[in-house]
C-alpha positions as CSV (number, residue, x, y, z in Angstrom):
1,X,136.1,106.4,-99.5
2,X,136.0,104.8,-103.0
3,X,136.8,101.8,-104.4
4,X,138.7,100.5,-100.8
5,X,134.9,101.5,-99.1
6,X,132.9,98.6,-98.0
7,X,129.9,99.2,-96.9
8,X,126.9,97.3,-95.2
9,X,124.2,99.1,-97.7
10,X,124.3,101.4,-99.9
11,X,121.2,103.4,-100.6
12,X,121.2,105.7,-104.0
13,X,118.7,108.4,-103.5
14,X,117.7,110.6,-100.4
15,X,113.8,111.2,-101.0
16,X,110.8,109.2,-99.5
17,X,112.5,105.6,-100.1
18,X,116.0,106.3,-99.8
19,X,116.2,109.0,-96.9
20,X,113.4,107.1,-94.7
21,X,115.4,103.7,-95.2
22,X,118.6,105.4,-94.1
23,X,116.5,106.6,-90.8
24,X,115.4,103.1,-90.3
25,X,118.9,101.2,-90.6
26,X,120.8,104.0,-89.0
27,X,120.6,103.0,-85.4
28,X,121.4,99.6,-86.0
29,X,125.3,100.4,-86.5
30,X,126.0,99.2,-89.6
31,X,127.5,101.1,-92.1
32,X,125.5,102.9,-94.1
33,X,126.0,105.2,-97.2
34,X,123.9,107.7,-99.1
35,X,124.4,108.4,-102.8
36,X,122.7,111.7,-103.3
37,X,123.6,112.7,-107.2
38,X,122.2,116.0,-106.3
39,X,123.5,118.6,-103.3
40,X,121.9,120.6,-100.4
41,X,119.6,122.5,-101.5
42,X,120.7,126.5,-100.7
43,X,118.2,128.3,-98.0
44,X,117.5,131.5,-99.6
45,X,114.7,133.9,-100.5
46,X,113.7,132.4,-103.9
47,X,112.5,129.4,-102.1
48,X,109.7,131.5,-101.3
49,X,109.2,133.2,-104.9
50,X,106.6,132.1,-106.9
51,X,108.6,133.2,-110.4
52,X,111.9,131.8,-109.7
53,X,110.2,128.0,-108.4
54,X,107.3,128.0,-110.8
55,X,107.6,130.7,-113.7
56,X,111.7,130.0,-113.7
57,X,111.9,126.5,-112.6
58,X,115.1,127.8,-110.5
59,X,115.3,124.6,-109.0
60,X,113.9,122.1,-111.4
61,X,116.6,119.9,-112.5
62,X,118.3,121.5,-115.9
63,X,117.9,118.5,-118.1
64,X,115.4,117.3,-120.8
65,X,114.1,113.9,-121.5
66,X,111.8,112.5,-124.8
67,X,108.7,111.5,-125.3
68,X,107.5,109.0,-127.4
69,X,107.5,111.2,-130.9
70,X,111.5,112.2,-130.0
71,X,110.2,115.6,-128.4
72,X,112.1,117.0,-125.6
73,X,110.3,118.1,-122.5
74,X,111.4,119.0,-119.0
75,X,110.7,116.7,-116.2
76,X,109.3,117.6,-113.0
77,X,111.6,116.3,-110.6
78,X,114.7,117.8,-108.5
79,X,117.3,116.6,-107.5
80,X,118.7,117.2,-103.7
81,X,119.2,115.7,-100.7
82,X,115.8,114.8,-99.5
83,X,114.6,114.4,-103.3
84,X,111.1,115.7,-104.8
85,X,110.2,115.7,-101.0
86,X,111.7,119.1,-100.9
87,X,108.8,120.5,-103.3
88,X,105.8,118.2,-102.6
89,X,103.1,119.4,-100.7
90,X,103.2,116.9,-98.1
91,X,100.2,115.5,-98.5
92,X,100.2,112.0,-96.7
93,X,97.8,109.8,-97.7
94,X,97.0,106.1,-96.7
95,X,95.7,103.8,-100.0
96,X,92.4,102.8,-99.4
97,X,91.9,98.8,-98.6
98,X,90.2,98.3,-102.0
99,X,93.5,99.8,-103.5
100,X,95.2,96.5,-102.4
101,X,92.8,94.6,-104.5
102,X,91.6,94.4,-108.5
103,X,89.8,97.0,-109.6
104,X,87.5,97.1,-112.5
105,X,87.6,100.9,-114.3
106,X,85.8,102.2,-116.9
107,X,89.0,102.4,-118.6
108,X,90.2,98.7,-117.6
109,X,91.9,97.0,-114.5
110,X,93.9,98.2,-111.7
111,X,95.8,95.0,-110.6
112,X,95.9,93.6,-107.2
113,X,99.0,94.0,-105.2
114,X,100.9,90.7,-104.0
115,X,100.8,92.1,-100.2
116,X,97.3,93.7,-98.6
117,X,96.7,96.9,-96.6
118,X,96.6,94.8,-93.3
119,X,100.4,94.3,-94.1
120,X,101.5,97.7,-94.4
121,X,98.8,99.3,-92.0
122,X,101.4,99.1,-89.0
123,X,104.0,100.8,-91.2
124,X,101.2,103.1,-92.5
125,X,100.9,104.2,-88.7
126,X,104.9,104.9,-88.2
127,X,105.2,106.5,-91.6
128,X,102.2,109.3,-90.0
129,X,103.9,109.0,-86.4
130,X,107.6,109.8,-88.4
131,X,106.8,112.7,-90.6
132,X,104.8,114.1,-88.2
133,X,101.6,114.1,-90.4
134,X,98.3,116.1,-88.7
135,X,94.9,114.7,-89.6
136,X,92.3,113.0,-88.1
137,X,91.4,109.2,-88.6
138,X,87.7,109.0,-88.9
139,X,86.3,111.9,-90.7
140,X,86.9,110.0,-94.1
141,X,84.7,107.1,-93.8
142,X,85.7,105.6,-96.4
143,X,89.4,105.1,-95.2
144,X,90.9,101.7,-94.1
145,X,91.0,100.7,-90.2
146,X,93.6,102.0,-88.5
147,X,95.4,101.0,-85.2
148,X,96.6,104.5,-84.0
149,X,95.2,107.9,-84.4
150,X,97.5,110.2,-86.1
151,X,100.2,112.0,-83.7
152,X,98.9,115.6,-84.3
153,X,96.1,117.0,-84.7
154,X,95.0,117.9,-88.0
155,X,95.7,121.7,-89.2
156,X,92.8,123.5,-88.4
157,X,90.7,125.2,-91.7
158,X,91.0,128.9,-92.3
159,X,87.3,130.8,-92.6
160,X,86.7,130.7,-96.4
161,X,87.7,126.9,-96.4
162,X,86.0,126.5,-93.1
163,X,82.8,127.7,-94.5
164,X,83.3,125.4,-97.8
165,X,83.4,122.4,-95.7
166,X,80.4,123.4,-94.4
167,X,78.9,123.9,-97.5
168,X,79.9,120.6,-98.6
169,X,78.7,118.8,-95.7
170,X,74.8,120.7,-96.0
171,X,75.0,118.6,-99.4
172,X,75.4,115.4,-98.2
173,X,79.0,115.0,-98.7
174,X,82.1,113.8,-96.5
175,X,84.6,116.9,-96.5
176,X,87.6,115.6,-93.8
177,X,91.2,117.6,-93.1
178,X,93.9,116.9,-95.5
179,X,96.5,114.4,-94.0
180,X,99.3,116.5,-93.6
181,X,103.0,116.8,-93.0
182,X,104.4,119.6,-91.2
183,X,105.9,121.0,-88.0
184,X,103.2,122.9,-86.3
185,X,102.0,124.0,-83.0
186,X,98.6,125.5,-83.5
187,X,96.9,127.7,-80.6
188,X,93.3,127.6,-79.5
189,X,92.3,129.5,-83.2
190,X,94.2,127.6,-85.0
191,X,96.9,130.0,-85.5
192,X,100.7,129.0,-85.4
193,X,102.5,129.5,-81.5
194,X,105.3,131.4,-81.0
195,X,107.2,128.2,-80.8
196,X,106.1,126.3,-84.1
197,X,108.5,125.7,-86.6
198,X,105.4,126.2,-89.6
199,X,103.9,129.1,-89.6
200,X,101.0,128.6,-91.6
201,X,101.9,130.6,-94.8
202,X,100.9,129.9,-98.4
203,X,103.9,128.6,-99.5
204,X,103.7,124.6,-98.3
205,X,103.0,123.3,-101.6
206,X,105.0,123.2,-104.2
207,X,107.8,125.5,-102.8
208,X,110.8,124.5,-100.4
209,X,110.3,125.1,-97.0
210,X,112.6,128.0,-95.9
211,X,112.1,127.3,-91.9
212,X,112.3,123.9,-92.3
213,X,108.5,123.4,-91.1
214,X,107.1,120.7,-94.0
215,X,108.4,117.1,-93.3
216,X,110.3,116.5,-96.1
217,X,113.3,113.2,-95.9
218,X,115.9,115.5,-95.7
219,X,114.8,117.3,-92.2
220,X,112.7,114.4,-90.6
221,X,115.3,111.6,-92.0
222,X,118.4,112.2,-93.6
223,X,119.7,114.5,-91.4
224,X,118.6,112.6,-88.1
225,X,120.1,109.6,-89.9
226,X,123.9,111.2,-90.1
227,X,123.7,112.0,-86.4
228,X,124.7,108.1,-86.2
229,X,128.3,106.7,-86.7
230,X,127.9,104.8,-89.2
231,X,125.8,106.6,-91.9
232,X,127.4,108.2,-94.6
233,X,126.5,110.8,-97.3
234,X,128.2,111.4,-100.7
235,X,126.5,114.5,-102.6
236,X,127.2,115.3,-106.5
237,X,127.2,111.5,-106.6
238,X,125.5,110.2,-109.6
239,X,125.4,106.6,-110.1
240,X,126.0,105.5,-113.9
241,X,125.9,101.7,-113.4
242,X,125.6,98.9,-110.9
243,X,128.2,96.5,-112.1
244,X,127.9,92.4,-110.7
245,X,130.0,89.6,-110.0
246,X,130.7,87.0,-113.4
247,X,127.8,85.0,-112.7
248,X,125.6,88.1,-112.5
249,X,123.5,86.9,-109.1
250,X,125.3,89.8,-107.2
251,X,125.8,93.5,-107.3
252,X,129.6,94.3,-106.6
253,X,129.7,97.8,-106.8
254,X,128.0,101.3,-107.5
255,X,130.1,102.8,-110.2
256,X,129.8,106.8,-109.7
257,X,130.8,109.8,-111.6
258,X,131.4,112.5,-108.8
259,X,131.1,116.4,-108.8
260,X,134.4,116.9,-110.3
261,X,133.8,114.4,-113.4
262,X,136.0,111.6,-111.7
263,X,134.5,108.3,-111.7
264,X,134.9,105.9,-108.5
265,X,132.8,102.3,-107.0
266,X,131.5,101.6,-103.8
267,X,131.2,98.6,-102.4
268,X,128.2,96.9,-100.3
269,X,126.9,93.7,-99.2
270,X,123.1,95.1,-100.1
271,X,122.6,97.7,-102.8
272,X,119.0,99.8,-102.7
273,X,117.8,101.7,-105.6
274,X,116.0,104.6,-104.9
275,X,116.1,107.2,-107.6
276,X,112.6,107.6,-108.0
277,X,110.7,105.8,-110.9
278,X,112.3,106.8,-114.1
279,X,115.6,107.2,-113.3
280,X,115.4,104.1,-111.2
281,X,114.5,101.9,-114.2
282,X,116.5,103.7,-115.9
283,X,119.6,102.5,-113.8
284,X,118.5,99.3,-113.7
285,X,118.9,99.8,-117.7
286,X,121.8,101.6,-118.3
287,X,123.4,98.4,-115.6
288,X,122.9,95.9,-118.5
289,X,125.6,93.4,-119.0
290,X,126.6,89.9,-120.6
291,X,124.3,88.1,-118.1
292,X,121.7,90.5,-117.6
293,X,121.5,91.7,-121.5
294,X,118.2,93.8,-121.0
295,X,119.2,95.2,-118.0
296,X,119.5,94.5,-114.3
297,X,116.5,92.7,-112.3
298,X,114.9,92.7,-116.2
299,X,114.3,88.9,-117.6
300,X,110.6,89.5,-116.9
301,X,111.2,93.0,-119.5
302,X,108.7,94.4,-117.3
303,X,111.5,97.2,-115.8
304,X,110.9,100.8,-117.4
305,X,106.8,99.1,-118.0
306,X,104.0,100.1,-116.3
307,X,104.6,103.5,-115.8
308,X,102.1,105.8,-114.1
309,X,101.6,109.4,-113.0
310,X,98.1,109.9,-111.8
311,X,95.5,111.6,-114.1
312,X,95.6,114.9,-112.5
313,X,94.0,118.6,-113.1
314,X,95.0,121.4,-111.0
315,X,91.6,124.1,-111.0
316,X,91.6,127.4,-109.4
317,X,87.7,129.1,-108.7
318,X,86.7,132.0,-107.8
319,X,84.8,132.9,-104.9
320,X,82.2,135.5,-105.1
321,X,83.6,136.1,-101.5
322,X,87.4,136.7,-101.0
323,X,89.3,134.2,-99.9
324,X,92.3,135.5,-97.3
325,X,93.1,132.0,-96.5
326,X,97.1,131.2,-96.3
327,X,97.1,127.8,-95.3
328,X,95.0,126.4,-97.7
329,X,96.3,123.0,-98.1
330,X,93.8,121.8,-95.1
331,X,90.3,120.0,-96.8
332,X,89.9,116.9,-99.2
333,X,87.0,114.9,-100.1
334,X,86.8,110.9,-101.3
335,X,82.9,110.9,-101.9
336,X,83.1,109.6,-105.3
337,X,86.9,107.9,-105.0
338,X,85.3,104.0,-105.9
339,X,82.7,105.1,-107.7
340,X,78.8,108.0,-107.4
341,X,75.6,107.0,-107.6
342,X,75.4,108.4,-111.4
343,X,78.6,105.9,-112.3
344,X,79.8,102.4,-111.5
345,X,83.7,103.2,-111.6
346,X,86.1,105.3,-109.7
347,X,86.0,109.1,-110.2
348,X,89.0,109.7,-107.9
349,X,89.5,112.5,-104.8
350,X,89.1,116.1,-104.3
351,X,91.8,118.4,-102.2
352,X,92.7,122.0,-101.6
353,X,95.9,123.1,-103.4
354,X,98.6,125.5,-101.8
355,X,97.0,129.3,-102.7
356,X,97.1,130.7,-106.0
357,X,99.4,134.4,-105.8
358,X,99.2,137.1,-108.5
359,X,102.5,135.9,-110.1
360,X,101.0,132.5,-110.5
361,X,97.7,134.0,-112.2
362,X,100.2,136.9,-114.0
363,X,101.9,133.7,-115.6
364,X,98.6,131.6,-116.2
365,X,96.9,135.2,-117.9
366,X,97.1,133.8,-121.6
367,X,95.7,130.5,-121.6
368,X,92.8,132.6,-119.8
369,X,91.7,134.8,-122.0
370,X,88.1,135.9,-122.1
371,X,87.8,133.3,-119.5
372,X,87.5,135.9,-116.8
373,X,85.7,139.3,-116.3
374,X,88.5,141.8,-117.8
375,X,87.5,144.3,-115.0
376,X,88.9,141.8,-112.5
377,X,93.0,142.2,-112.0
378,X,95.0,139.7,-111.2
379,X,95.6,140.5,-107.9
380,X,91.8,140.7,-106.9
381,X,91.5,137.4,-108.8
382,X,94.5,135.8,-106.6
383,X,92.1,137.5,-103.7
384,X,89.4,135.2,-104.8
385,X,90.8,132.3,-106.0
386,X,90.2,128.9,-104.2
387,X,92.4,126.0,-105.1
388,X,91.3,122.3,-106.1
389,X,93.3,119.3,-107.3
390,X,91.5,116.8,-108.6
391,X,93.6,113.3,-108.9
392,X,92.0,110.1,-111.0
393,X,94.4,106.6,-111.0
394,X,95.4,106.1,-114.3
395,X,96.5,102.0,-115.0
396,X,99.7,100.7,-115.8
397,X,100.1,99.6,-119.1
398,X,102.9,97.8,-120.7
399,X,103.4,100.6,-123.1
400,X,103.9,103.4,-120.9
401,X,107.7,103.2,-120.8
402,X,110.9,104.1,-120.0
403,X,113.7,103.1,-122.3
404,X,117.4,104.7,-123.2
405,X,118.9,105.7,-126.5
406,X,122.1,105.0,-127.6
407,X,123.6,108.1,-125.7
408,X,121.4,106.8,-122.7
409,X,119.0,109.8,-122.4
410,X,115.7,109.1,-121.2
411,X,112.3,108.3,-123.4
412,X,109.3,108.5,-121.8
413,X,106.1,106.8,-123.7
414,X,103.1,107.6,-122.0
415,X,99.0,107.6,-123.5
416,X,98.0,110.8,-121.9
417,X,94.6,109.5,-122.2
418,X,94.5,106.2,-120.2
419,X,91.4,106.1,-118.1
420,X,90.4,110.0,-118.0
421,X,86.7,109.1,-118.7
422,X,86.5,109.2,-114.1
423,X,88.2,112.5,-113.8
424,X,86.2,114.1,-116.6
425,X,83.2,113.0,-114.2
426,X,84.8,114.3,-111.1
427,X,85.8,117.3,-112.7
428,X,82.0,117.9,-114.2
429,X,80.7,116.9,-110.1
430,X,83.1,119.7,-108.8
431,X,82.1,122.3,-111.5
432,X,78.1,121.7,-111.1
433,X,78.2,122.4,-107.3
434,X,79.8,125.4,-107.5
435,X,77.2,127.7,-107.2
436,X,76.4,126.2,-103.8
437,X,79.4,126.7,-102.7
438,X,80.0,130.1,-103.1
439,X,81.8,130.3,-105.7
440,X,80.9,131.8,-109.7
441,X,79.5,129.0,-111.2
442,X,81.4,128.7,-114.8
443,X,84.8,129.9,-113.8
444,X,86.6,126.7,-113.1
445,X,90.1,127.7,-114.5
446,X,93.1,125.4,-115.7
447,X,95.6,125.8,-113.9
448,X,98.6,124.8,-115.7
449,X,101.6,126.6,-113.7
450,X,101.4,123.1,-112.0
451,X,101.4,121.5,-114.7
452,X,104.4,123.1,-116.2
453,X,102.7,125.4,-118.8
454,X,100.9,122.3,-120.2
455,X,102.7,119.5,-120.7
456,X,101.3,116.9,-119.0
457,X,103.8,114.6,-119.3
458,X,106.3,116.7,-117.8
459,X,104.0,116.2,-114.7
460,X,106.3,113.6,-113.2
461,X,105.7,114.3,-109.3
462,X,103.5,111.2,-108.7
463,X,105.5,108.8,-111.0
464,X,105.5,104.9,-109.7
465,X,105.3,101.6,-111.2
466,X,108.1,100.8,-113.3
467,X,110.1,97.9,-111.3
468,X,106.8,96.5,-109.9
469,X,107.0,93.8,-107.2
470,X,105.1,90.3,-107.4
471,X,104.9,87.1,-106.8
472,X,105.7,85.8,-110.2
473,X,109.8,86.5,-111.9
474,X,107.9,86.5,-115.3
475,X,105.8,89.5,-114.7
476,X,107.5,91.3,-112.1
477,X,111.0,92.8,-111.1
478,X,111.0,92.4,-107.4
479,X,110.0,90.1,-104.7
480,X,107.6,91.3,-101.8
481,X,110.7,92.5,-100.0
482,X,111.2,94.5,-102.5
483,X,114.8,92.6,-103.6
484,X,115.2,91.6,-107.2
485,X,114.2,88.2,-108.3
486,X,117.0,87.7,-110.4
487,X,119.7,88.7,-107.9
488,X,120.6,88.3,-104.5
489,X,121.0,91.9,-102.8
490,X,119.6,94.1,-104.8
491,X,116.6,96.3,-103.7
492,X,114.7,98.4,-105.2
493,X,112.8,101.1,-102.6
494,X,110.9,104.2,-104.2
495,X,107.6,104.0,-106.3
496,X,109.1,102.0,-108.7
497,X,107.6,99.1,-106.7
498,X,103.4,99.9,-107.2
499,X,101.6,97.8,-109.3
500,X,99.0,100.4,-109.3
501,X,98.7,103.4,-107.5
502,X,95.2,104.3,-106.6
503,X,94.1,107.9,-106.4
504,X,95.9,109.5,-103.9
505,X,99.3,111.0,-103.2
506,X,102.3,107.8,-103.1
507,X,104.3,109.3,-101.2
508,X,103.3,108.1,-97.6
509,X,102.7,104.5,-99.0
510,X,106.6,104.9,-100.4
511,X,107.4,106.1,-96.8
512,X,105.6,103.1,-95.5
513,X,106.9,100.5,-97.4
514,X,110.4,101.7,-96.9
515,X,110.0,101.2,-92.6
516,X,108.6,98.0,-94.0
517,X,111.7,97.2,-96.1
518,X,114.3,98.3,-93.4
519,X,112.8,96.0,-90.9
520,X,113.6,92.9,-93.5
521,X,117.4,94.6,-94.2
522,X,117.8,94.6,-90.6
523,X,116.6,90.9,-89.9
524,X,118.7,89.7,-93.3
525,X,121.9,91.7,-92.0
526,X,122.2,90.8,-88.2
């Protein structure tokens, strides 16, 4: 391999875009190779250990980026074959059909998006059918119309989050099952068979999967994808540049620096991007040349713009009752995600977390002080503890940015206060019905170990938006294909593409749009 390599496509990154985009091509037999800058991640016990992934950051990549005043921070992301997929908590959400459209917030406008739900719905339906997500379509009624039922049914609720769904239903609300992605074979109780793969424990989100039972791209599509002749997969393979032909419409080669510090190019016909949203537009930058002097895909300047990460807050409760519950990741709620009956804007949605575990609280103990009863240990409070993550759309904004320096590490500008005013209020509707659902009514607790001891803008696991697609060259980077307007086979398929990104998880709408994408490779290639 190396500079004599020609390939069909190259894809750089293995995560949601990249790894489902290699299972889409890969049975087409075309050559296809993976660039995965990262390796495999090792099976071993501290996958399961809630100080080496979260108190450690064992696995978190071992690099810091800036923020807008020059301070350093560590980004949430990790890189491995299969991407941030390998820590996400697999929660696979459709956007809503309003998502596709404007939006009016209180704290200004979520664009419209150049395609509509009804195009991606069919993809929507694969993406659920591929990672073998378990819901049911129909509890949320405020969800978009579907044209298949999910695969599997959804994962059934443990007692304690059984009984709050209840308890949010006797109010009036809309509690449904969390749209889920794992491999599990439940029994008439809900318990895991003998057989599943999952087996139900509390370690789905935010930790590797061990058994290989979460549906991350590296199980459900990269690894499927090699089985095929033609597919390739380079680890320790970090892009540094795309380089292009003199008159700068093409993309020649991938220059990469490889594990051993050796730089090589590889060759394709069609080049994707997939390096998730930052270091995606940062490519794009770091690729600048005579003929593209702002960087690749850039004469709009929009590329490294219009970043966004969700406004997020991760909560913990406590339950006057304990909670056992291992599986907790299993209940959401939309009731207020367009707007309540108190506000005319979106608030944003509700959903169970993975469960908190004495280490966790051990770690959070500090920012907690006096918060909780002293009498109450942290192992009786992990006993009690009940989960939420609350998740508002913040907008993009021209000024929330990713640039390089002159050594080419990465700034990240970002107003940690765009649009909060919704999440405030869904924040303030969570906390004033806790009394009625069993829980103590002030103790609504920060929880910041998913947060990475509070720095928000470290919180990069829902980053999209910074090589947004459109109609128009002068305000967007890509096409509705997802190629760049300014040259002719260059793709860019991750989250980089959103021009807004709603109030739920992207990943399934990245998985989605990357079936979507692979079906237009595959018509442009044969």
């Amino acid at each position: 391999m190396g500079d004599s390599s020609h390939y069909d496509v190259i894809i750089i990154g293995t995560g949601a875009g990249g790894g489902t985009l290699a299972h889409r091509l890969a049975p087409s037999g075309k050559r296809v190779l993976l660039l995965e800058r990262g390796g495999w991640l090792p099976r071993e016990r501290d996958n399961w250990e809630s100080t080496a992934v979260f108190v450690k950051g064992k696995y978190r990549a071992p690099e810091f980026w800036f923020d807008k005043h020059g301070n350093a921070f560590p980004p949430e992301v990790n890189y491995y074959v299969g991407g941030n997929t390998k820590f996400y908590g697999a929660a696979l959400f459709r956007l809503r059909p309003e998502d596709f459209g404007e939006i009016r917030h209180h704290g200004g406008i979520s664009p419209a998006w150049p395609l509509r739900y009804e195009d991606l719905e069919p993809y929507y339906t694969q993406a659920e059918h591929l990672y073998r997500v378990h819901g049911r379509h129909g509890e949320d009624p405020g969800e978009g119309p579907v044209s298949a039922q999910y695969a599997y049914p959804p994962v059934e609720h443990e007692p304690r989050i059984q009984q709050l769904s209840d308890d949010l239903e006797k109010r009036g609300l809309h509690p449904f099952h969390l749209p889920i992605g794992v491999d599990l074979v439940q029994d008439a109780d809900g318990k895991a068979v003998p057989s599943s793969v999952c087996i139900r424990c509390n370690r789905v989100d935010g930790f590797p999967c061990l058994v290989r039972g979460k549906s991350d791209a590296q199980v459900v599509c990269v690894e499927p994808a090699l089985e095929h002749p033609g597919v390739e997969l380079v680890t320790g393979a970090r892009v540094v540049r795309l380089e292009t032909d003199a008159a700068g419409r093409t993309v020649t080669a991938a220059a990469v620096r490889l594990a051993d510090g050796s730089e090589t190019r590889f060759h394709a016909d069609v080049v994707v991007v997939s390096c998730g949203a930052v270091n995606s537009a940062a490519l794009l930058l770091a690729s600048a040349n005579d003929r593209h002097p702002r960087g690749l895909a850039n004469s709009s300047d929009v590329v490294g713009r219009h970043y966004m990460r969700h406004n997020n807050l991760a909560l913990m409760a406590v339950s006057k009752e304990p909670n056992p519950t291992q599986f907790q990741k299993t209940l959401a709620l939309h009731d207020w995600y367009l707007g309540a009956d108190d506000w005319d804007f979106p608030l944003g949605g509700i959903q169970m977390l993975g469960k908190s575990d004495a280490e966790q609280i051990h770690g959070e103990a500090p920012r907690w002080a006096g918060a909780v009863t002293p009498d109450m240990p942290f192992e009786v409070l992990a006993h009690h503890a009940v989960d939420f993550w609350l998740c508002g759309e913040d907008l993009p904004s021209p000024g929330n940015r990713v640039t390089l320096d002159g050594d080419g590490a990465i700034h990240l500008a970002l107003d940690e206060k765009n649009n909060t005013e919704g999440l405030k209020r869904l924040r303030h509707k969570l906390q004033s019905m806790l009394g009625h659902l069993g829980m103590h009514d002030h103790h609504l607790l920060p929880h910041s170990i998913y947060l990475h001891k509070g720095m928000p803008i470290g919180a990069t696991a829902h980053q999209a938006g910074t090589v947004r697609f459109g109609t128009d060259p002068a305000t967007s980077a890509l096409d509705v294909n997802c190629k760049a307007h300014d040259l002719d086979n260059l793709y860019v398929v991750d989250t980089s593409f959103f021009p807004s990104i709603g109030a739920v998880n992207p990943s399934l709408t990245a998985i989605a749009n990357a079936l979507r994408v692979g079906d237009h490779l595959l018509a442009r290639l044969n």
